[in-house]
N, C-alpha and C positions, 0 to 999 in steps of 0.2 A: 483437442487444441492444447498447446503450450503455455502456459503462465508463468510471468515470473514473479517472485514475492521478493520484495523488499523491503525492511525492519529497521527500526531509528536503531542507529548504532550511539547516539552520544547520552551522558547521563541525564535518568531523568530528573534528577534532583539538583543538577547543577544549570541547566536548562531550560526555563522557562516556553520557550516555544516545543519541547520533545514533551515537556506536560500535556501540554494545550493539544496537542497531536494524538495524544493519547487518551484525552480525555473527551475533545470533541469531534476528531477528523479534521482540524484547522491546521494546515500547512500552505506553505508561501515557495514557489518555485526555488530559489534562494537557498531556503532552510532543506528544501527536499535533495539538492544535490550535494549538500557538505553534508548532509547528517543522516542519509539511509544509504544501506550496502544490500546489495543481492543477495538472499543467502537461501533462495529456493528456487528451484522450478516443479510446476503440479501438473498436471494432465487430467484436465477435466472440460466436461463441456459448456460451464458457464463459470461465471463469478459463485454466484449459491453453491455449485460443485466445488470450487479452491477453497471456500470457507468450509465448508464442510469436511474437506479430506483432510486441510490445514490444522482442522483441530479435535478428531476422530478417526483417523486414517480412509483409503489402507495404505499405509506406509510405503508400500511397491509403487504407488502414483506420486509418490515425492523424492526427485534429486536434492537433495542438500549439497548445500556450499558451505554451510558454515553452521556457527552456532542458529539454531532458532528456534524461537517459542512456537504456542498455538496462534493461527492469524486472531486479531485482534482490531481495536478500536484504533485508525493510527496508521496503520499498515498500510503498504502500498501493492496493489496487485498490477501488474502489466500482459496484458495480451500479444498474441504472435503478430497483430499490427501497430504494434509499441503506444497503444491507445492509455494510460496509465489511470486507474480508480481508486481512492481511497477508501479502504475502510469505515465507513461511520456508524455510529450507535444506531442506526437503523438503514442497512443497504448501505448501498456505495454510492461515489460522488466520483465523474469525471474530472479529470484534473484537464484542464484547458491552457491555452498559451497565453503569454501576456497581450495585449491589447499593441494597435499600433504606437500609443505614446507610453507605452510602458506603465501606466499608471494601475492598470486591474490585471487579473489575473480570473477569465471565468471557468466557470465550474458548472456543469450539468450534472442533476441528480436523478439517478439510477436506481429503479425498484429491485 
């Protein structure tokens, strides 16, 4: 399967939400479209295999687009059903749509 990764591109020191991102996997739909860019794709068979090769290779299972680190705390990974999980300090968390009056944004969490 196909994954794409994509990596806050804005400062994290000028930023206060690219901290928060990075330090607990809290991101807001908003914040995730102005401030992450593409900059992988991996071939593996689950999320534990893209974190895995993302930061230990083998290098042959990752296209780069751009500059990028090892995956991390923060990161976003997207599956070939454009399903999107964030990275968190333990496993990943679905990123979910906003509610019908716009006011939440849910999230399912992923062992």
């Amino acid at each position: 399967m196909r994954f794409t990764v994509y990596q806050i591109s804005k400062d994290v020191k000028n930023d206060h939400r690219a901290f928060e991102a990075m330090i607990d996997g809290t991101i807001d739909p908003v914040f995730f479209l102005s401030a992450y860019e593409e900059v992988a794709a991996i071939e593996a068979k689950d999320l534990n295999e893209v974190f895995k090769i993302g930061n230990i290779g083998p290098e042959s299972k990752i296209e780069r687009f751009g500059r990028m680190h090892s995956i991390s705390v923060g990161d976003v990974i997207r599956n070939d059903k454009y399903e999107c999980y964030i990275v968190k300090p333990i496993g990943f968390e679905r990123l979910g749509m906003a509610s019908t009056n716009g006011r939440q944004w849910f999230a399912e969490e992923v062992a």
